[in-house]
C-alpha positions in Angstrom: 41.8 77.7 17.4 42.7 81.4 18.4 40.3 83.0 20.2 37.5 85.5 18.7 39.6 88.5 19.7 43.1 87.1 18.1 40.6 86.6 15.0 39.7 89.8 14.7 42.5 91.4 15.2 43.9 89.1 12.2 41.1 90.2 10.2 41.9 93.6 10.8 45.4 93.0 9.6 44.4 91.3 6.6 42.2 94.1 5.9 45.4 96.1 5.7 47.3 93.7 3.4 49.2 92.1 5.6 50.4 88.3 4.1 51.8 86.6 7.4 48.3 87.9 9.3 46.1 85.7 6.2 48.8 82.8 6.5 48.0 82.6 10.5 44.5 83.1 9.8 43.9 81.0 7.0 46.2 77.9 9.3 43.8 78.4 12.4 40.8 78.6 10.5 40.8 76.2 7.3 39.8 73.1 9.5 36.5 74.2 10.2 35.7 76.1 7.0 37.0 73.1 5.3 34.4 70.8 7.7 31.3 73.6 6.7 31.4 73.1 2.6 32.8 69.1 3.0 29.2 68.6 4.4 27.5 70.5 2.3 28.9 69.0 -1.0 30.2 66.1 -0.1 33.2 65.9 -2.7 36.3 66.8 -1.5 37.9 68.1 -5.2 34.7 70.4 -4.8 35.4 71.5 -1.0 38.9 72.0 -1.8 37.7 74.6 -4.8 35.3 76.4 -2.9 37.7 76.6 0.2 40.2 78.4 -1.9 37.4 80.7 -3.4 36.7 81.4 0.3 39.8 82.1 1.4 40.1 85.1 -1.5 36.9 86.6 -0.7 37.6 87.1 2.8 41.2 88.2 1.5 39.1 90.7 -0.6 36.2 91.5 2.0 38.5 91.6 5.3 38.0 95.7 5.4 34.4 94.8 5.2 34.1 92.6 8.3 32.0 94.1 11.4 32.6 92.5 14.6 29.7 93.9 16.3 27.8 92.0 13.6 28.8 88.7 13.9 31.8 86.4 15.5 34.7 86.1 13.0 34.2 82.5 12.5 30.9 83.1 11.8 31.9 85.5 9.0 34.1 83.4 7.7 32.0 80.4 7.7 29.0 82.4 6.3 31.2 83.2 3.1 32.5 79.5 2.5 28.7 77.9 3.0 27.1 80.8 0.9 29.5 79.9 -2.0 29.2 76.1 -1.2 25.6 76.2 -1.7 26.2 78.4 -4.8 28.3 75.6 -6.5 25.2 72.9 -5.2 22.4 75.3 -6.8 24.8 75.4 -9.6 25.7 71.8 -10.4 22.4 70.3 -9.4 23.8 67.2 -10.7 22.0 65.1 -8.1 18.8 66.7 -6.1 19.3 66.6 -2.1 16.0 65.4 -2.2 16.8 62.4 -4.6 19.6 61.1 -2.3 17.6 60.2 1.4 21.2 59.3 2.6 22.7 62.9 2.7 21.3 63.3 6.3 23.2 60.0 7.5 26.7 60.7 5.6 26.7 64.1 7.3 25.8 62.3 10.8 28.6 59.7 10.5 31.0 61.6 9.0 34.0 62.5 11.3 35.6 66.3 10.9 37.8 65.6 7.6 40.8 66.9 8.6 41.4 66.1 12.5 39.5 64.6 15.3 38.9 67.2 18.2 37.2 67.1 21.7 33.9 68.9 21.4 34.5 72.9 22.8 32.3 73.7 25.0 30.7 76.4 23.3 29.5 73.7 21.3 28.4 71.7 23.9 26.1 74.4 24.6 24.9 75.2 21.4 24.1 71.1 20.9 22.4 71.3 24.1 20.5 73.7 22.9 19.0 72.6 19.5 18.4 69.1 21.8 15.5 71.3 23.1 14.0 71.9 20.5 10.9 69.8 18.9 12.6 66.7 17.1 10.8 68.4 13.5 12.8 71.5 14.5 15.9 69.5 15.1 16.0 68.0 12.3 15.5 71.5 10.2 18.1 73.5 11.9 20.3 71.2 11.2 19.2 70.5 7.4 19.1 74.1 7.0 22.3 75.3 9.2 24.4 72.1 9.1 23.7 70.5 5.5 23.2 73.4 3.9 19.4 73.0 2.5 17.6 76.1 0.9 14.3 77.0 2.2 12.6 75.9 -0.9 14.2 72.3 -0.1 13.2 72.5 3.0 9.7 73.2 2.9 9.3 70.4 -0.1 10.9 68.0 2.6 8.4 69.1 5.5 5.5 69.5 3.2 5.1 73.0 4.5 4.7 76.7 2.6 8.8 78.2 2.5 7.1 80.9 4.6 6.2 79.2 7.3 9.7 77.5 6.9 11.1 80.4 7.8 8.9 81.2 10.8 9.7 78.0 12.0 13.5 78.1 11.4 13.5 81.9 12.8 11.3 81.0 16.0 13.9 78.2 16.2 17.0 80.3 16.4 15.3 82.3 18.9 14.6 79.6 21.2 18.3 78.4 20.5 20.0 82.4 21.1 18.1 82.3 24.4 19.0 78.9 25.6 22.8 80.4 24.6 22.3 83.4 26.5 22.7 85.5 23.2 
């Protein structure tokens, strides 16, 4: 993975049309995109469409990327789990809430393309939601990781979406602190 800066500057780059910049980005990147929307919708012919779909709206938003908003990752990773959970809202095939396994197949699942040590920024951040009350564990990573919609969640926690959203707020909070953030 190229660091946040060597991202950026790619993103820049893309911004400006440039092919090679996309190829580079798109080869240190597609792992972990790829990993966000294969554990949100669990098919792979379905993560491979949405990863393409991805990979033309940054292609199309690149100019529109703020760094002092957000990490590049982050960007990019925002834009392939926004339009994976479009494509779940859209198929509905099969409610999350009808299939009480989705929360184990995510846990044992191993990243689908390659096997990496833990970084240490994600160490951290682990560490971090390990603080948290187990209820809150469990709906960061619903929300965050699996790629629930508040209205799931607050049917799962038998809760008001509203205070769903205090809690998952309070709870990113507690987790930017404990980052240093």
């Amino acid at each position: 993975m190229l660091t946040p800066a060597e991202l950026v500057w790619l993103i820049a780059a893309v911004a400006k049309g440039d092919q090679a910049a996309f190829e580079r980005l798109y080869a240190a990147t597609r792992a972990k995109l790829f990993g966000v929307v294969i554990r949100i919708l669990r098919r792979q012919d379905l993560a491979e469409e949405v990863i393409q779909e991805a990979y033309v709206k940054i292609w199309n938003s690149a100019g529109q990327f703020n760094p002092a908003l957000a990490s590049p990752i982050t960007w990019m990773a925002s834009i392939a789990r926004n339009r994976a959970i479009d494509v779940v809202r859209k198929k509905s095939e099969l409610s999350i809430e009808e299939e009480p396994t989705a929360m184990e197949v995510a846990a044992e699942s191993q990243d689908p393309l390659a096997r990496r040590e833990m970084t240490e920024e994600l160490k951290r951040l682990l560490e971090c939601i390990g603080r948290l009350e187990p209820d809150r564990q469990k709906l960061v990573l619903l929300a965050y990781y699996n790629g629930w919609s508040r209205e799931q969640l607050a049917a799962k926690f038998e809760t008001p979406v509203n205070t769903v959203k205090t809690w998952l707020r309070r709870s990113m909070m507690d987790i930017r602190e404990c980052l240093g953030l």
